[in-house]
Each structure stands twice: as structure tokens, then as C-alpha cells.
C-alpha positions, -999 to 999 in steps of 0.1 A, spaced: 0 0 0 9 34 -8 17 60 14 -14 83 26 3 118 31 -18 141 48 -39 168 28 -38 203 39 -74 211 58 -92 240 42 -104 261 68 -119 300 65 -83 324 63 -81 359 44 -52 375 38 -34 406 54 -56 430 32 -92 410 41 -87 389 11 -103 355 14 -75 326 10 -79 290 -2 -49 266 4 -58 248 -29 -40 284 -43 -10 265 -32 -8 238 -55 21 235 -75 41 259 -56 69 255 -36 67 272 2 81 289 33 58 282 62 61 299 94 36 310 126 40 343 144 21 368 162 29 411 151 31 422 187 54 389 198 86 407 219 104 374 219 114 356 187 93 365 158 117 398 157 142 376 145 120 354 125 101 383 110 132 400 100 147 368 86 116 363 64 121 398 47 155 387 38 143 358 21 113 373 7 135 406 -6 159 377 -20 132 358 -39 120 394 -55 156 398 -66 158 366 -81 124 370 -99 136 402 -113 164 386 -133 144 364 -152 146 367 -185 112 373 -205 114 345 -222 124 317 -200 104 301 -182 99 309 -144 108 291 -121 85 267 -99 65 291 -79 78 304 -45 54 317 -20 57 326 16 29 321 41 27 335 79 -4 321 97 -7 345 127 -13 328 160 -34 359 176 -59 370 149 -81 383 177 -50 413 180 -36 409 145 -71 426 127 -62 433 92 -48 468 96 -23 453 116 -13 425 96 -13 453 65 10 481 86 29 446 94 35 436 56 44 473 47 70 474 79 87 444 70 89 458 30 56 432 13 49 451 -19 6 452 -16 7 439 -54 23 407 -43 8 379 -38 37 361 -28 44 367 8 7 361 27 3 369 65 -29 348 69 -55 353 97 -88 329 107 -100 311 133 -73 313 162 -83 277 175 -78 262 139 -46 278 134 -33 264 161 -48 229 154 -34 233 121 2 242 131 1 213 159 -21 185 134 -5 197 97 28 214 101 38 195 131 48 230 150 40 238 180 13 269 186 -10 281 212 -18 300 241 10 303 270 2 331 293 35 325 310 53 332 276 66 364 264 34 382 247 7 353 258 18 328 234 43 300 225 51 286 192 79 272 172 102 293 155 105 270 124 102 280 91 89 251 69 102 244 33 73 229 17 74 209 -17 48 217 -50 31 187 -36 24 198 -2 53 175 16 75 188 41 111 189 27 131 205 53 129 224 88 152 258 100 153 276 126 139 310 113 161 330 141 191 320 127 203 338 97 225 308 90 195 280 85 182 306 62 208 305 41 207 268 38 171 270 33 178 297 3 198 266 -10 174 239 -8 144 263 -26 169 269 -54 173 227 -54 133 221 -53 129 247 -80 154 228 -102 137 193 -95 105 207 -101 109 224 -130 128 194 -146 102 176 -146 
């Protein structure tokens, strides 16, 4: 018997401008998965500003493509916040602008629904941790993983998103999944 990966759960998200977001957008892309809450004092500083890097990376990238080759295999970034009831979508939009997320892209997504199923989908999906903590720095604890996910939806590797140094191993292994994918 085949393995029986499991399928990511569509639940009710919209985007950092009140856009409504469907993970079935995310097929066929390759992505960068992390959790985070805008008013966290503790390690989303670091991810946050690590994810800017990658993300003002990617745009570089993209620029250099010439018009007639063909892209590469779509790279997209998603932040699920963990505190949507604090993260409203003016603050997820003055976030995106702070940390330099052109509002014509669609690439980089700070995503907001349900705070219960975020967190159930971190814990159940992405195998992160996420949830309430009033004894933590801002009321919540959570992984500080970013997540390198594959066109198909599998998880292909894990790194710390404080570090600047997993990042650049994680800038290594998109290039490597864009050249598998796109070989194909």
C-alpha cells in the first residue's frame, strides 16, 4: 500500500488585506511556512526579520528572469498568525508594509482565521508547536521554524527562522526544489 500523506485542511483564512485565501492556491508551488504573532517581543523579531530577507531575495531573483524563459516553480511565503483576535487586518497590512511586502504581491501572505484552527493546524498539519502560553513572552508560544514545503504539499526541510544561517541553507534547498521541479 501506498503512502497516505496528509492533505492540507481548508479552513476559513483571508489575507493581510481581508482577502479570502484557499490553500488549494498553493498547488504547485513550492513554500516557506512559518507561525507568528505582530506584537510577539520574543522571537518573531528575528524570524520576521529573517523572512524579509528571504522574501526581498526571492524578489531579486524574480527580477532577473529573463522574459522569455520560463519561471521558475512558484515560490510563495505564508505567515499564519497565532493571535488573529490582535492581529485585525490593519495590523497584519501596517505589518506587511513594515517588514517591506509590496501590496501587489501575492507572494508573501500573512494569513488570519480562526485562532483555535490555526493552532490545530500548526500542531495537526505542520507538526509545530502553537497556542496559548500566558506564562510566555506576549501570551503565546510557538515554534520558531520556518517550513520548506514541496509543489506537492510535503514537508522537505525544517530551519530555525532565528538564525540567519538555516536561512541560508534554506535559500539553498528552494533553489534545489525549484530545479527538481521544474525538470520535470
Amino acid at each position: 500500500r501506498d503512502t497516505v500523506f496528509r492533505e492540507l485542511p481548508e479552513i476559513a483564512l483571508e489575507d493581510q488585506y481581508g482577502i479570502a485565501f484557499h490553500h488549494d492556491s498553493l498547488k504547485g508551488q513550492i513554500r516557506v511556512v512559518d507561525f507568528f504573532f505582530a506584537s510577539c517581543p520574543g522571537i518573531c523579531i528575528d524570524m520576521s526579520r529573517n523572512m524579509a530577507a528571504l522574501y526581498a531575495e526571492s524578489q531579486k531573483k524574480a527580477s532577473g528572469i529573463p522574459p522569455t524563459s520560463l519561471p521558475p516553480a512558484g515560490l510563495r511565503f505564508i505567515s499564519y498568525t497565532i493571535d488573529p483576535q490582535r492581529d485585525t487586518r490593519v495590523v497584519l497590512a501596517n505589518y506587511a508594509q513594515r517588514h517591506g511586502i509590496k501590496p501587489s504581491s501575492r507572494q508573501w501572505l500573512l494569513l488570519r482565521g480562526k485562532e483555535e484552527e490555526i493552532h490545530r493546524l500548526a500542531e495537526q498539519y505542520y507538526l509545530l508547536s502553537a497556542g496559548v502560553d500566558r506564562s510566555a513572552p506576549g501570551g503565546f508560544l510557538h515554534s520558531g521554524q520556518f517550513l520548506l514545503i514541496d509543489p506537492r504539499g510535503r514537508i522537505r526541510g525544517l530551519y530555525d527562522g532565528t538564525q540567519w544561517a538555516e536561512c541560508k541553507i534554506l535559500l539553498k534547498d528552494i533553489a534545489l526544489l525549484q530545479k527538481e521541479f521544474n525538470n520535470r
